[in-house]
C-alpha positions, 0 to 999 in steps of 0.5 A: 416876384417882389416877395420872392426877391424879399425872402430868398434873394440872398447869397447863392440865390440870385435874380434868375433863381428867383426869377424861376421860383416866380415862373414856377409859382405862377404857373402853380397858381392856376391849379389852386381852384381845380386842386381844393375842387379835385380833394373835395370831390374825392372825398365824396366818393369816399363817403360812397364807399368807392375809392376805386374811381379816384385811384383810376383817375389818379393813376391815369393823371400819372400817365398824363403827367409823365406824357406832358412832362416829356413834351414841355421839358424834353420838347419845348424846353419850358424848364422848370415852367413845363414841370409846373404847368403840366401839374397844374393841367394834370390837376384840372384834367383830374377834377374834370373827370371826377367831377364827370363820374360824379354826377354818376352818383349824386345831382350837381350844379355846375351850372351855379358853380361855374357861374360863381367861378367866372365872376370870381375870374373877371373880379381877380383879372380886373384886380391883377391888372389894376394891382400891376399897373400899381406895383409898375407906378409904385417902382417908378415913384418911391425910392428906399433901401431895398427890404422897406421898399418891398414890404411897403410895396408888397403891404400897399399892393396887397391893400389895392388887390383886396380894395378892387377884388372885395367890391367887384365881388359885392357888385356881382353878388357873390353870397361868399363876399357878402358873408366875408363883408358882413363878418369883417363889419361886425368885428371892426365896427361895433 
């Protein structure tokens, strides 16, 4: 929300446009691992020479889309939320049936991938939380002008984030964290 207040909370955009801005993002950003999963599934079948089965899919993630926008916005009344959140299902719901059909055409190992998912899951849950429990304390304690206080909060928060989630990464030997490690050491210390 910090950020979003930084950038845009100015004029005519007022604390409940960047309190929906920040609804929308969080609602989104469940959808970025199921999104860059959905992409690079369909272009394996596109290196199959089949588009036909991202398409249906796809068509079918309309119909979906329209049905739980009709439900979270018209029902339940979640707002700019409902449009968000049923994007982010009809993303997942997308990856999850490609990923099914997939398996029609080639041997993956979810198993792995799934595996590495939830060790990246409980290393961002446990930075999350560290890092709220930071920005709560860093609201209480430090006192500057409204733009240097939240680009020192946002930089120190961003720094704890990375301090927690790098390391947890390491301890659950995740191989990506150790290439990301040793690639950082070999630029900085020399």
């Amino acid at each position: 929300m910090d950020a979003v207040r930084l950038i845009f909370e100015h004029g005519e955009f007022d604390k409940m446009a960047t309190f929906m801005v920040t609804e929308a993002l969080w609602f989104l950003s469940v959808s970025i691992i199921p999104y860059v999963f959905r992409d690079s599934i369909t272009r394996v079948f596109y290196s199959f020479n089949d588009s036909a089965t991202p398409f249906t899919v796809a068509f079918s993630s309309i119909v979906l889309k329209v049905f739980l926008n009709w439900i979270l916005i018209s029902k339940m009344h979640f707002g700019i939320g409902g449009i968000t959140l049923s994007t982010s299902v009809v993303t997942l719901f997308n990856a999850c049936i490609l990923g099914y059909f997939i398996t029609k055409k080639m041997k993956m190992d979810y198993k792995s991938l799934f595996k590495n998912f939830l060790k990246m899951s409980v290393a961002g849950v446990v930075a999350g939380v560290v890092c709220y429990f930071a920005a709560v304390q860093f609201d209480k304690f430090i006192l500057l002008p409204k733009i240097p206080f939240e680009l020192l909060k946002i930089s120190i928060i961003a720094f704890i984030c990375l301090f927690v989630y790098i390391p947890l990464n390491l301890l659950m030997k995740m191989e990506y964290a150790s290439e990301l490690f040793d690639r950082l050491k070999s630029k900085f210390i020399r």
